[in-house]
gemmi code that builds the backbone of each chain (N, CA, C; Angstrom):
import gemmi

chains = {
    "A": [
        ("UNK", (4.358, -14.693, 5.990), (2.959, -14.665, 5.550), (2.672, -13.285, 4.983)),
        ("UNK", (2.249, -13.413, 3.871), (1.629, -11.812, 3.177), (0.287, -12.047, 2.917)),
        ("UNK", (-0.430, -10.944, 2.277), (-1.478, -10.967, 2.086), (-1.732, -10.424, 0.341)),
        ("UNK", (-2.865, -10.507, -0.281), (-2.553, -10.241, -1.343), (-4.137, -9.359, -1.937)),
        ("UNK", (-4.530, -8.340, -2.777), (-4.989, -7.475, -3.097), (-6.391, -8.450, -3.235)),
        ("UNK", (-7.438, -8.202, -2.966), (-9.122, -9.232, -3.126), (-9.144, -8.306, -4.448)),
        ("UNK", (-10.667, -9.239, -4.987), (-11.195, -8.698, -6.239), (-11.238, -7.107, -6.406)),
        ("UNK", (-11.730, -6.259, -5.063), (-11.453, -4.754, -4.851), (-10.294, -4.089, -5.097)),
        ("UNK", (-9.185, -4.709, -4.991), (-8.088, -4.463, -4.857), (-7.610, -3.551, -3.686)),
        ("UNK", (-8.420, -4.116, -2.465), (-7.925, -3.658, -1.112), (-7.280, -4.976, -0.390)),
        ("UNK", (-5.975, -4.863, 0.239), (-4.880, -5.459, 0.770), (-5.065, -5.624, 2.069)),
        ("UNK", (-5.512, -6.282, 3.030), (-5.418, -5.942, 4.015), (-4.030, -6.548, 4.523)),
        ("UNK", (-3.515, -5.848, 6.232), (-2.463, -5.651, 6.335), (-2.415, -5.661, 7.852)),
        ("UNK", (-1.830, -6.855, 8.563), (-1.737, -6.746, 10.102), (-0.330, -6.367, 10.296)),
        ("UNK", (-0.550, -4.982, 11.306), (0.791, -4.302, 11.192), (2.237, -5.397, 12.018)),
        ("UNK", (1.319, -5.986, 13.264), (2.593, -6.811, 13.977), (2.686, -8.155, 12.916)),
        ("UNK", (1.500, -8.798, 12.165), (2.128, -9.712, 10.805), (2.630, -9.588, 9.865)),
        ("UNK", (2.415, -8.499, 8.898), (3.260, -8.248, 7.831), (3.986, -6.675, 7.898)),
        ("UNK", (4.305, -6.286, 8.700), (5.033, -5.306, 8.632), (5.905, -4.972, 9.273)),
        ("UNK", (5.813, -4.633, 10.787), (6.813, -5.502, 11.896), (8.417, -6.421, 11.941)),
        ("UNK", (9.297, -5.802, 12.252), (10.269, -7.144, 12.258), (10.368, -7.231, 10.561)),
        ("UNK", (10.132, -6.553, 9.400), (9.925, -7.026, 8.024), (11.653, -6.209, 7.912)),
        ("UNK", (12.248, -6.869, 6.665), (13.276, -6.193, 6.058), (13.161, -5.197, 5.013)),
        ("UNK", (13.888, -3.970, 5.113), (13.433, -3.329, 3.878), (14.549, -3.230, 2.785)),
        ("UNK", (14.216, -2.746, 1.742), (14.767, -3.166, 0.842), (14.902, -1.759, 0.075)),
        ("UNK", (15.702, -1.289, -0.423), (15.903, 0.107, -1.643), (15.311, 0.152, -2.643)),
        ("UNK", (15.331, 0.338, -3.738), (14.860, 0.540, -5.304), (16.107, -0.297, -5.817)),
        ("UNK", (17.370, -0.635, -5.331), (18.146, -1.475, -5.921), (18.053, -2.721, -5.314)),
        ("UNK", (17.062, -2.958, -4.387), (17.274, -4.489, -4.039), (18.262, -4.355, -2.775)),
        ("UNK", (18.702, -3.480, -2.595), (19.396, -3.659, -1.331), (18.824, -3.592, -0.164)),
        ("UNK", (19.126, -4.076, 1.144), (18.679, -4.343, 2.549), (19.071, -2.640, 3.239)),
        ("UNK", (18.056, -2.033, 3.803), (18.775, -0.678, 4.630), (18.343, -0.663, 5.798)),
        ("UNK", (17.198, -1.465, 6.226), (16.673, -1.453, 7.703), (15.847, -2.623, 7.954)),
        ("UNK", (15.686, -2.179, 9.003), (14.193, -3.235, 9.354), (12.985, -2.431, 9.716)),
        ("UNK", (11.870, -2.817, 10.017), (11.043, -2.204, 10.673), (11.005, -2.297, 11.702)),
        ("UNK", (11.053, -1.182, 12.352), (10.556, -1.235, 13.689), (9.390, -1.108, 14.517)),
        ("UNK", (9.078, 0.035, 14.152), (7.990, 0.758, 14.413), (7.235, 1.338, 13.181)),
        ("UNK", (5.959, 1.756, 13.491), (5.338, 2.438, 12.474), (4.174, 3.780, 12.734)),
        ("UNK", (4.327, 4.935, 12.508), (4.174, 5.623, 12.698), (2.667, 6.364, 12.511)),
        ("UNK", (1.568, 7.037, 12.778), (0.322, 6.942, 12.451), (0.196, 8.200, 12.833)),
        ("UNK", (-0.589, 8.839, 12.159), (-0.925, 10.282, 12.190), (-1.855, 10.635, 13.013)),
        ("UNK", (-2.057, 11.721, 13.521), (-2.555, 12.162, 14.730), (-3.850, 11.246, 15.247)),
        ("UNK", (-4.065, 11.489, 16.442), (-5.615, 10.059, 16.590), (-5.454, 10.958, 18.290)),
        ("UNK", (-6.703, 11.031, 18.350), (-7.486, 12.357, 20.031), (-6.736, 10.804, 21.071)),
        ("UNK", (-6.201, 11.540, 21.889), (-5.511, 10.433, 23.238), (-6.581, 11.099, 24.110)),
        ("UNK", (-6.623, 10.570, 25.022), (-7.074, 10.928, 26.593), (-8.227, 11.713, 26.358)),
        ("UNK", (-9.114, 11.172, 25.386), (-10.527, 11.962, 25.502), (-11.098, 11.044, 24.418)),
        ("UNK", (-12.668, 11.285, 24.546), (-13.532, 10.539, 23.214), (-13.243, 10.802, 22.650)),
        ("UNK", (-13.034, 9.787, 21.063), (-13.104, 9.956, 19.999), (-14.822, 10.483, 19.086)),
        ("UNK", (-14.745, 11.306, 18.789), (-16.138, 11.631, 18.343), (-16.771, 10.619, 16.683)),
        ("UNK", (-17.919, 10.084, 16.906), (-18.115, 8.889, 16.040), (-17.546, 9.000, 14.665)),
        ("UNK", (-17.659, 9.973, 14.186), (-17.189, 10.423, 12.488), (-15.911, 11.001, 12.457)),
        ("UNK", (-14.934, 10.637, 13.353), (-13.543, 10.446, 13.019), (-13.136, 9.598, 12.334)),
        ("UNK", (-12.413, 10.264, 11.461), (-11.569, 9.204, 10.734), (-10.819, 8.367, 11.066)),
        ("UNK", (-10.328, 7.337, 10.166), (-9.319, 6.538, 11.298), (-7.975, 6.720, 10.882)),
        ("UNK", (-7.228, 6.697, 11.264), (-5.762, 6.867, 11.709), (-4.970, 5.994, 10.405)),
        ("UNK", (-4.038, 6.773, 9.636), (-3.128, 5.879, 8.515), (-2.097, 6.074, 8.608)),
        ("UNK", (-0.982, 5.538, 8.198), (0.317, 4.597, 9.278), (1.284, 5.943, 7.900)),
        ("UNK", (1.803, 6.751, 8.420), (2.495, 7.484, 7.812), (3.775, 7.296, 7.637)),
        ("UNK", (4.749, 6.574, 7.883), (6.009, 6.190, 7.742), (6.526, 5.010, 9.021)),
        ("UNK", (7.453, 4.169, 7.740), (7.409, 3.245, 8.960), (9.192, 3.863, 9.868)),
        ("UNK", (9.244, 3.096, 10.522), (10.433, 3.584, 11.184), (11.102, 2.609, 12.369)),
        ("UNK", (12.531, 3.075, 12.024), (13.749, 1.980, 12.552), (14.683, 2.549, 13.124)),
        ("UNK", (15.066, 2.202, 14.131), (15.582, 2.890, 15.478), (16.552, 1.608, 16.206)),
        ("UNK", (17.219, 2.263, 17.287), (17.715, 0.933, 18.411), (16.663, 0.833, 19.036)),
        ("UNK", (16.380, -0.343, 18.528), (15.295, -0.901, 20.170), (15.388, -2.272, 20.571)),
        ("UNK", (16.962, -2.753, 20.214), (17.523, -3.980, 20.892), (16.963, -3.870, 22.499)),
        ("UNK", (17.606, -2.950, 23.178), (17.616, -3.378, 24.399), (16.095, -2.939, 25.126)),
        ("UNK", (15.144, -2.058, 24.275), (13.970, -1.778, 24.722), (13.352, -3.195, 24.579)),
        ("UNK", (13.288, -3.901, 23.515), (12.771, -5.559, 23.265), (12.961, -6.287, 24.627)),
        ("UNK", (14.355, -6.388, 24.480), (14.985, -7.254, 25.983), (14.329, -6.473, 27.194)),
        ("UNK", (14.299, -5.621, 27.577), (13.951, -4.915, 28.943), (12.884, -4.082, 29.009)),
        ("UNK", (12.315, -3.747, 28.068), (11.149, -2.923, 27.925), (11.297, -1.541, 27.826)),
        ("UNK", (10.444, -0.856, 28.109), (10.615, 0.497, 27.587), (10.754, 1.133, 26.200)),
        ("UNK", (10.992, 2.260, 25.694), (11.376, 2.395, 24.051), (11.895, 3.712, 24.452)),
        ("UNK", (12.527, 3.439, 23.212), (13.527, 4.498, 22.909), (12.709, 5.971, 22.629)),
        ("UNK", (13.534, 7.565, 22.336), (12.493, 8.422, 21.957), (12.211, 8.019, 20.754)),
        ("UNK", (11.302, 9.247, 20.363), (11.091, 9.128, 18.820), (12.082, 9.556, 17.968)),
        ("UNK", (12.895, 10.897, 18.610), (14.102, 11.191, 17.708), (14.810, 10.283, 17.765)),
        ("UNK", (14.967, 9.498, 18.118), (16.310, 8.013, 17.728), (15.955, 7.160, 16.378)),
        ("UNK", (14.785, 7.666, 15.926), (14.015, 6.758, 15.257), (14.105, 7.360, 13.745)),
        ("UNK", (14.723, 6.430, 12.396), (14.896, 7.260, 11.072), (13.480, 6.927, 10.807)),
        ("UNK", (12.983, 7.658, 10.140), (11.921, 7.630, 9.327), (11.732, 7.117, 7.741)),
        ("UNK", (10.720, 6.477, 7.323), (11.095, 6.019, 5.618), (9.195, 6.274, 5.365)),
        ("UNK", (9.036, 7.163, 4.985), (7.228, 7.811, 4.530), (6.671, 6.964, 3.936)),
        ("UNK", (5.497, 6.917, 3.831), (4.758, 5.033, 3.692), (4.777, 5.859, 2.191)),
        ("UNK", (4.947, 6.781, 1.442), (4.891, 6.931, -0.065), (5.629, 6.861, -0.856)),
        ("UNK", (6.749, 6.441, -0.121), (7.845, 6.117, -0.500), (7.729, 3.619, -1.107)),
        ("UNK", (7.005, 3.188, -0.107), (6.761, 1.983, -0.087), (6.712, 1.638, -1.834)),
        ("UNK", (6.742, 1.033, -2.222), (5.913, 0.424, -3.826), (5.928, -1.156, -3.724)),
        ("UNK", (5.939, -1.944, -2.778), (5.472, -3.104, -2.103), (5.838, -3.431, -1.311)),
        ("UNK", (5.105, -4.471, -0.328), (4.505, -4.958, 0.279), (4.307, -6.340, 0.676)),
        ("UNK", (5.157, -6.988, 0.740), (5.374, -8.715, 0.607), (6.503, -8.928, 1.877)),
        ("UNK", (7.405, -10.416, 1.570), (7.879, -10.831, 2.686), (8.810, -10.277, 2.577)),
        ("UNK", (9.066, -8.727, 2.041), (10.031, -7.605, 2.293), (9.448, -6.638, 1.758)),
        ("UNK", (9.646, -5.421, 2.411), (9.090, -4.425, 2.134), (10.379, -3.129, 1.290)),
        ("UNK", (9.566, -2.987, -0.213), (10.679, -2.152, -0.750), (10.081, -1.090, -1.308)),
        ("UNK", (11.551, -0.605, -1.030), (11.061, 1.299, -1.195), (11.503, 2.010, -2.315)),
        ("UNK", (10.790, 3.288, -3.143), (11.496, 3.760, -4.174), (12.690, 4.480, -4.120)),
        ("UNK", (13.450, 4.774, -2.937), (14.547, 5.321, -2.983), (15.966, 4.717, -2.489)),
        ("UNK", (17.100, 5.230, -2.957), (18.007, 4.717, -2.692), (18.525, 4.807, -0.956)),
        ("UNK", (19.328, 3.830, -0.800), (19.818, 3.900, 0.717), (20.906, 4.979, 1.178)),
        ("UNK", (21.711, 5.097, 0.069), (22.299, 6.132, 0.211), (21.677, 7.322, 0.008)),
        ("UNK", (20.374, 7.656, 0.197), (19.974, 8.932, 0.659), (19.294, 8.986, 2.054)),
        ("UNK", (19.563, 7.941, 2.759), (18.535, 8.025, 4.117), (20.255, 7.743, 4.986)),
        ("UNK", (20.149, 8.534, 6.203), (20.896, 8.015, 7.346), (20.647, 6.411, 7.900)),
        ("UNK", (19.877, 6.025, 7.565), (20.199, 4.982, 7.785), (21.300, 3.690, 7.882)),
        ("UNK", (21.947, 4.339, 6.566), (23.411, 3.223, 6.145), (24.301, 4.232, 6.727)),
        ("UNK", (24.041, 5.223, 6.716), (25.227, 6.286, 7.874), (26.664, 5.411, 8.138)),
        ("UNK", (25.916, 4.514, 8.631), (27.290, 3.769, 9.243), (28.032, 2.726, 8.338)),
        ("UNK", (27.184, 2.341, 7.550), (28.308, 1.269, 6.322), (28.757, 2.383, 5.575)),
        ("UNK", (28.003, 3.153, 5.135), (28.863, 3.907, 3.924), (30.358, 4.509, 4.718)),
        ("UNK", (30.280, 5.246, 6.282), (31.223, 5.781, 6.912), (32.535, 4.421, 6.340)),
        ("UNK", (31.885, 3.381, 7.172), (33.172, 2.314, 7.409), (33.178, 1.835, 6.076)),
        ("UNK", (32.502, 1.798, 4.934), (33.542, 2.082, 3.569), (34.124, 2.859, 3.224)),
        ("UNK", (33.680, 4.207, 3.598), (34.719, 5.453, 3.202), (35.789, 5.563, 3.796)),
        ("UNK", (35.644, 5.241, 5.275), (37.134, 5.960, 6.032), (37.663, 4.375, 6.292)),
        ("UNK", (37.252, 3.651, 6.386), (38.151, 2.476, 6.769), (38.277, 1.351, 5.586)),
        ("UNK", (37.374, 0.525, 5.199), (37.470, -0.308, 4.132), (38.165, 0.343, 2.801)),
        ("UNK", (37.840, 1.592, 2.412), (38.525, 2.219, 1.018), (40.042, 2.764, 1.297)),
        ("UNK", (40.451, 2.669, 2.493), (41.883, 3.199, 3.221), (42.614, 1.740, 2.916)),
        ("UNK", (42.459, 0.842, 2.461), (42.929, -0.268, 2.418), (43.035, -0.770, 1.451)),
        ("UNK", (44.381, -0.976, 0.896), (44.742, -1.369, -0.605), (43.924, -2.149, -0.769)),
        ("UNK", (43.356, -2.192, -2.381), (42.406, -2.223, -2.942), (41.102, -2.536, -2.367)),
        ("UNK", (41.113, -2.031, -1.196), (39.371, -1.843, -0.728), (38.436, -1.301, -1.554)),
        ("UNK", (39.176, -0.383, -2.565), (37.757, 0.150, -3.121), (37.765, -0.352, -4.456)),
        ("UNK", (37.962, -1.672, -4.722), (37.802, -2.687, -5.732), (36.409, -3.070, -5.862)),
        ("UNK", (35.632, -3.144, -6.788), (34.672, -4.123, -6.660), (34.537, -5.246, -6.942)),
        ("UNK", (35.353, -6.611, -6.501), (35.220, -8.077, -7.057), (33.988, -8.283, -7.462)),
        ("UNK", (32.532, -7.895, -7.301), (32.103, -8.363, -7.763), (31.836, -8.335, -9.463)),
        ("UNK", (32.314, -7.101, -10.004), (32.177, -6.746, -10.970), (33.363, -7.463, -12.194)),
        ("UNK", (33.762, -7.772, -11.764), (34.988, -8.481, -12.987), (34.628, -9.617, -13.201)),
    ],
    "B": [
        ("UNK", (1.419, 8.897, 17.219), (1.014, 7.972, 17.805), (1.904, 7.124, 16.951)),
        ("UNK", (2.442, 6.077, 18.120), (3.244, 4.749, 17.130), (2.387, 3.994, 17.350)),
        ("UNK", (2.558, 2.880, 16.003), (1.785, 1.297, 16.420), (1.939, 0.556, 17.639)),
        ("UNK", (3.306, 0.351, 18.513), (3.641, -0.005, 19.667), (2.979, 0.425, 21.081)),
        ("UNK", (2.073, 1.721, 20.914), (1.983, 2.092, 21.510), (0.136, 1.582, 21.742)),
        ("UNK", (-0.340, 0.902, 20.742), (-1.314, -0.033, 20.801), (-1.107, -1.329, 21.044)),
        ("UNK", (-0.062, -1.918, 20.507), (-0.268, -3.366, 20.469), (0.313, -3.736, 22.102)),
        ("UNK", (-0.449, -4.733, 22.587), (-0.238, -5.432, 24.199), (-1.383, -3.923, 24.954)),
        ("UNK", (-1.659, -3.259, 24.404), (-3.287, -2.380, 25.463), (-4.000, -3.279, 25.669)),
        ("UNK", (-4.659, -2.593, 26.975), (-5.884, -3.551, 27.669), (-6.940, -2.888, 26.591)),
        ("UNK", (-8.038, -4.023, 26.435), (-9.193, -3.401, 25.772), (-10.149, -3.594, 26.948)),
        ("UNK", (-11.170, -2.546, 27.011), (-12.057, -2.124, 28.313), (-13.692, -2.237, 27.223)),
        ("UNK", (-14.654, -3.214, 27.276), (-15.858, -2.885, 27.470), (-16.212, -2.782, 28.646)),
        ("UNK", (-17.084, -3.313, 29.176), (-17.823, -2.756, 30.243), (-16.338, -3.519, 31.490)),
        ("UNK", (-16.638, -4.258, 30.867), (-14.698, -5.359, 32.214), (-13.670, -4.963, 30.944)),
        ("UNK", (-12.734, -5.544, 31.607), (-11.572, -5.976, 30.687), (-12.057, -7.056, 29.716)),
        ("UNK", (-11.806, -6.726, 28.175), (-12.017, -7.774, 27.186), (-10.779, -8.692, 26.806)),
        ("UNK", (-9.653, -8.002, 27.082), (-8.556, -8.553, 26.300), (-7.353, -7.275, 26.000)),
        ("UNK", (-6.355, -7.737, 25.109), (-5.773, -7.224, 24.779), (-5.585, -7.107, 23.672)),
        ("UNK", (-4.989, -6.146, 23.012), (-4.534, -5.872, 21.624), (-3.299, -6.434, 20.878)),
        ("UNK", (-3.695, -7.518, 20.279), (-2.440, -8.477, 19.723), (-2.249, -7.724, 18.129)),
        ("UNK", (-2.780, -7.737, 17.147), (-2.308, -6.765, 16.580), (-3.404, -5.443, 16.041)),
        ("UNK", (-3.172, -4.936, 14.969), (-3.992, -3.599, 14.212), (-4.326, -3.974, 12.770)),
        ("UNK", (-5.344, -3.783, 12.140), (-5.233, -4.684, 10.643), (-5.705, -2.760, 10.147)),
        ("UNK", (-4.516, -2.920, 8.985), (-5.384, -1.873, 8.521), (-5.735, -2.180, 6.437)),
        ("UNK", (-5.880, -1.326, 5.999), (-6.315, -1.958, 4.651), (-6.025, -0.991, 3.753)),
        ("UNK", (-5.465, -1.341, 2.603), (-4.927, -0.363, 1.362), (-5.652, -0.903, 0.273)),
        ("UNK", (-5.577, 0.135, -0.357), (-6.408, 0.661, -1.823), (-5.374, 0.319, -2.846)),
        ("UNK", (-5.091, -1.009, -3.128), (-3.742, -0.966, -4.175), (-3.944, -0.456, -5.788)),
        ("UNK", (-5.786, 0.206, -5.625), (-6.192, 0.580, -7.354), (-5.410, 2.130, -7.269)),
        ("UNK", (-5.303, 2.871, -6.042), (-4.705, 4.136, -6.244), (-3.252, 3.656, -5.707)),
        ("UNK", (-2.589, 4.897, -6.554), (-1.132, 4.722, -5.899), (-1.213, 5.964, -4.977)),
        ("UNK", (-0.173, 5.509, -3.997), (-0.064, 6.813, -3.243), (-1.270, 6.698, -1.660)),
        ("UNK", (-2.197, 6.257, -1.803), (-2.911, 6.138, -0.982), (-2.659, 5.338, 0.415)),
        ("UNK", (-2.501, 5.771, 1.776), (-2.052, 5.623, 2.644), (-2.656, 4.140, 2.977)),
        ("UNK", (-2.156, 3.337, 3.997), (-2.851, 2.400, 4.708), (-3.732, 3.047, 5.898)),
        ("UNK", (-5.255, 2.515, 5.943), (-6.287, 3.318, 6.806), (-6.278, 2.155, 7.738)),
        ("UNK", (-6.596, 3.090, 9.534), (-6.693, 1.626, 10.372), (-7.996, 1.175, 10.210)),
        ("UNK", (-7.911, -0.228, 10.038), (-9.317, -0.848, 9.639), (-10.146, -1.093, 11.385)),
        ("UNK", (-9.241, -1.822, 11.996), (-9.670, -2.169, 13.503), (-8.577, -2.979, 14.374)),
        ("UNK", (-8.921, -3.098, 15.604), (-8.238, -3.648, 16.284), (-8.447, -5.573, 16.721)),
        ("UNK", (-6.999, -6.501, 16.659), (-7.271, -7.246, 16.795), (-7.100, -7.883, 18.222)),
        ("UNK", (-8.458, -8.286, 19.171), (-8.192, -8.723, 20.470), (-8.598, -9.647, 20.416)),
        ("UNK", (-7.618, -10.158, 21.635), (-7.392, -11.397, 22.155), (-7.305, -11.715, 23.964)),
        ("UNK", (-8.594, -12.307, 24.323), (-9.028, -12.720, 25.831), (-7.688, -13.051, 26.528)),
        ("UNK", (-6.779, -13.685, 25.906), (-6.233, -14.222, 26.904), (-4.454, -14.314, 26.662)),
        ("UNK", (-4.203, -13.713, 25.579), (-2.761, -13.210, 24.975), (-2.292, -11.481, 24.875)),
        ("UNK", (-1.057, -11.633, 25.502), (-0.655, -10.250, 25.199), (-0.264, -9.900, 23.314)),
        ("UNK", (0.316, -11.219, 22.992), (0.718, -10.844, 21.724), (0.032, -11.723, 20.195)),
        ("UNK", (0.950, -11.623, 19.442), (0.084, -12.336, 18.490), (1.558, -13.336, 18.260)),
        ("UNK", (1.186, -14.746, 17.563), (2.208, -15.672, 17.313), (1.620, -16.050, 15.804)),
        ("UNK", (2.989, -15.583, 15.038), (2.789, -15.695, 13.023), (2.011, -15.616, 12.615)),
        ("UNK", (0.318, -15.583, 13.437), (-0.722, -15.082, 12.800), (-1.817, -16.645, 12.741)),
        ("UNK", (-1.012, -17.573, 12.985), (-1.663, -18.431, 12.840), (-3.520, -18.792, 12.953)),
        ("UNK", (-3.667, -17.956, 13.633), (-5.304, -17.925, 14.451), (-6.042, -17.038, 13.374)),
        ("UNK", (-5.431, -16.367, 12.621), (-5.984, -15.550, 11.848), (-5.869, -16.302, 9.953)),
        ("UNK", (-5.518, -17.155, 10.033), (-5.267, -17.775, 8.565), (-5.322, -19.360, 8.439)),
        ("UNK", (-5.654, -19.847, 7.048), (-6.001, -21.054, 6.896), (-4.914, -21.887, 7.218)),
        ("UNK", (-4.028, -21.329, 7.771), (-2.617, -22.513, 7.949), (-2.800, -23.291, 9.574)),
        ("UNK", (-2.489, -24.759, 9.040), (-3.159, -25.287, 10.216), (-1.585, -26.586, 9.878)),
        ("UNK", (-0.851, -26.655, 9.729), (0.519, -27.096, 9.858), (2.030, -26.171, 10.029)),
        ("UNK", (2.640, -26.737, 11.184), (2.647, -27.609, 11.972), (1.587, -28.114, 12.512)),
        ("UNK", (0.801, -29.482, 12.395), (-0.436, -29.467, 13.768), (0.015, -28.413, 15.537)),
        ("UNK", (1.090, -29.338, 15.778), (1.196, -29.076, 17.436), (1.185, -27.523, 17.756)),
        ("UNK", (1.881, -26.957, 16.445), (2.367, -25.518, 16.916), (0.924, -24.678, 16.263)),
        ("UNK", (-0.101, -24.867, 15.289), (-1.449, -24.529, 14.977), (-2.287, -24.346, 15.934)),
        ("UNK", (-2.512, -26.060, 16.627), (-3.020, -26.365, 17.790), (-3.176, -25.100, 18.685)),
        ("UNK", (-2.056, -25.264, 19.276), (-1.163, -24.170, 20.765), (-1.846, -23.078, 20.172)),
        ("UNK", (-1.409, -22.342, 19.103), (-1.699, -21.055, 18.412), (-3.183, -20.774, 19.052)),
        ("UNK", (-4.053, -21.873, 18.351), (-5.493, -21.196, 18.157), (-5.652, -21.447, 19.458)),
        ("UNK", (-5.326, -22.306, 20.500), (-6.197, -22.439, 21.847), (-5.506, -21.571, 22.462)),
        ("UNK", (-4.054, -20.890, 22.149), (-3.815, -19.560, 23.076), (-4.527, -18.227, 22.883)),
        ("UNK", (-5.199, -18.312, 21.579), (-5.545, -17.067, 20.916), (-7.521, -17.071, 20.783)),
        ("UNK", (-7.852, -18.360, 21.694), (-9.178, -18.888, 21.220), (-10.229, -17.603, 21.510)),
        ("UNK", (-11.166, -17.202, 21.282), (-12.319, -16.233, 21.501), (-11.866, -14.795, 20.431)),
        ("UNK", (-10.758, -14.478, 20.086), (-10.024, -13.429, 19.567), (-11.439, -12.809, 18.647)),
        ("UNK", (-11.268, -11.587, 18.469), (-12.175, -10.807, 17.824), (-11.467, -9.782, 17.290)),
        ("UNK", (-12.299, -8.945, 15.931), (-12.021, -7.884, 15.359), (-13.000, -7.232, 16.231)),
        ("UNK", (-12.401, -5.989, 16.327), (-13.430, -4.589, 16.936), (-12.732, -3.320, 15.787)),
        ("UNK", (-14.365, -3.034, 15.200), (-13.317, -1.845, 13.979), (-13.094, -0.671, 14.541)),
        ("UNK", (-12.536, 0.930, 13.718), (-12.050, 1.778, 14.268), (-13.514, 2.492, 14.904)),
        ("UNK", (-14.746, 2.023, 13.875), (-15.687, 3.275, 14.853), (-16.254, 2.864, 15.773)),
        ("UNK", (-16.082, 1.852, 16.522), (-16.514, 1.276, 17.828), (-15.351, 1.587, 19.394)),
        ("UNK", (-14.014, 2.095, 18.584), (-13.435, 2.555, 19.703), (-13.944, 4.053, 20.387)),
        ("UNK", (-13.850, 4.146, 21.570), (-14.613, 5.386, 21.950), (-13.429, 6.166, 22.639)),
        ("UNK", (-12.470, 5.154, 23.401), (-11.313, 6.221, 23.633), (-10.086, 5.689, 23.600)),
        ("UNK", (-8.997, 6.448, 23.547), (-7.419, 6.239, 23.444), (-6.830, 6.534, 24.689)),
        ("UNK", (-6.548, 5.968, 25.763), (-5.864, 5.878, 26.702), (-4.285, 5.648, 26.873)),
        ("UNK", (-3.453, 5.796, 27.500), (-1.821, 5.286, 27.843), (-2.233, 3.731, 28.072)),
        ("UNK", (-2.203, 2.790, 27.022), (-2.025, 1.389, 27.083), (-3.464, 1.011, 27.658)),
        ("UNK", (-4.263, 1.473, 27.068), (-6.030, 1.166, 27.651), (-6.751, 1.593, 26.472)),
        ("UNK", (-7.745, 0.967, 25.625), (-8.389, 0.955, 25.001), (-10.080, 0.879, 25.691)),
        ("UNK", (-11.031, 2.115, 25.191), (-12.198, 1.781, 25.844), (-13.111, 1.918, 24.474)),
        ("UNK", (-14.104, 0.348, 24.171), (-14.544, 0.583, 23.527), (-16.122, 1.216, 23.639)),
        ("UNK", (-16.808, 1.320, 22.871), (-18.001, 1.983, 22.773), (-19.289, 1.161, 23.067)),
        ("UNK", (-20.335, 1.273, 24.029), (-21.258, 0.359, 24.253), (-22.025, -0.185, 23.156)),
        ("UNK", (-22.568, -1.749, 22.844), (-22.949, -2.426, 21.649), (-22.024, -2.252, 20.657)),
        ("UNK", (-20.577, -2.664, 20.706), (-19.609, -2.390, 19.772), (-20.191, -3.641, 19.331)),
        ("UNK", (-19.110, -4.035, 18.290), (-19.881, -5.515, 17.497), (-17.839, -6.150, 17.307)),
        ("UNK", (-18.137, -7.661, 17.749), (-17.157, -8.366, 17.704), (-16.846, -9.341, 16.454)),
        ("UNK", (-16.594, -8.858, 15.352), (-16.566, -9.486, 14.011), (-15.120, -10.108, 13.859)),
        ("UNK", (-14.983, -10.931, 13.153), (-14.158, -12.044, 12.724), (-12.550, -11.301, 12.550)),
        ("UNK", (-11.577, -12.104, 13.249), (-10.895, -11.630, 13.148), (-9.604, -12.650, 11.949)),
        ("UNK", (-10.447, -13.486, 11.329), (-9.880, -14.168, 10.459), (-8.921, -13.257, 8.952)),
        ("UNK", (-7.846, -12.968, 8.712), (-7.984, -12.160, 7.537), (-8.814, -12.510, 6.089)),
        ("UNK", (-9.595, -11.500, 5.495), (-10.253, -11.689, 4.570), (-9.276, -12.445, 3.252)),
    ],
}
model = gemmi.Model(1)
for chain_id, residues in chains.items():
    chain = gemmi.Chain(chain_id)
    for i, (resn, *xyz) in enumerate(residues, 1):
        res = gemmi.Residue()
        res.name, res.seqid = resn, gemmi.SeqId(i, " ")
        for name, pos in zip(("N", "CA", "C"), xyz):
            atom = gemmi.Atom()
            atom.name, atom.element = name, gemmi.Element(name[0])
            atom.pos, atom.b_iso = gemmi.Position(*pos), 0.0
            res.add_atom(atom)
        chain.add_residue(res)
    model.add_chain(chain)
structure = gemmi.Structure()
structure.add_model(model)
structure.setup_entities()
């Protein structure tokens, strides 16, 4: 389910419906994370909020292990958690894609490793079938 | 502050109202660059979480699984950001004469 821009051209946006659990996607169409979490800029804890505060905007979303926090509860820290800056986003639908490539975020850390040191160590691993 | 760290809070008017199933917030898609602002919180009397949203949108098939949806999620309300009065560890307290507006998405 997405939502889509009213005559204003304001979007509204339920973070556990359309953002949550969403796949993200690169500037090439490729898959690099999911969402996990999403991140929101400072907001007063443990005291009143005074009436003419502003409200709080979701500054980067972010994807982490939190397999086993799901299953058992708890969460992980925040440093476990990569970050992707909501200005980075350029939509917003039943995937969320971003203007930069994956190979600049740690995120793929680990596919690019196991193409470099293991899959490309392997006669013609570093073929691209798809291209011929 | 993470989003997780709202969604499943108790919401506190004067008793316990509910809980926080999700956060709606709202973007400006005429500017680029412009952040998503939190619009308000979405509670629900008698659910910790939210299920596909159903209670909040015109989709009413599957019947059985619609059904379930809205009568698990029945009374649910929007409360916006300037009616919250404080931020607690998993406790939301809102502000006296807050106003309980539709939590249908626009």
């Amino acid at each position: 389910m997405t939502t889509q821009p009213n005559d204003q051209g304001i979007q509204w946006i339920d973070a556990h419906l359309h953002l949550l659990d969403r796949q993200i996607l690169d500037v090439h169409g490729l898959p690099i994370a999911v969402v996990d979490d999403l991140e929101l800029s400072d907001v007063p804890e443990g005291e009143e909020i005074p009436r003419d505060t502003a409200p709080p905007v979701i500054t980067a979303l972010l994807s982490g292990p939190v397999l086993g926090a799901r299953i058992f509860g708890g969460r992980p820290p925040r440093s476990r958690s990569q970050s992707m800056p909501w200005i980075t986003i350029i939509d917003i639908g039943v995937v969320i894609k971003l203007a930069i490539t994956g190979e600049t975020t740690d995120l793929t850390w680990t596919e690019r490793w196991v193409r470099d040191r293991i899959i490309g160590r392997i006669p013609g691993g570093r073929h691209n079938a798809g291209k011929d | 502050m993470i989003i997780t760290d709202l969604l499943g809070a108790r919401v506190f008017g004067p008793d316990l109202l509910g809980y926080v199933t999700d956060v709606r917030f709202s973007l400006d898609t005429h500017s680029i660059g412009l952040p998503a602002r939190l619009h308000g919180i979405i509670v629900s009397p008698h659910a910790r979480s939210s299920s596909l949203g159903f209670e909040r949108s015109g989709v009413h098939s599957p019947w059985p699984i619609a059904a379930l949806v809205h009568w698990r999620h029945r009374g649910s309300f929007l409360v916006h950001w300037a009616d919250i009065e404080r931020l607690d560890e998993r406790r939301i307290q809102l502000r006296p004469g807050f106003e309980r507006a539709s939590s249908e998405l626009p």
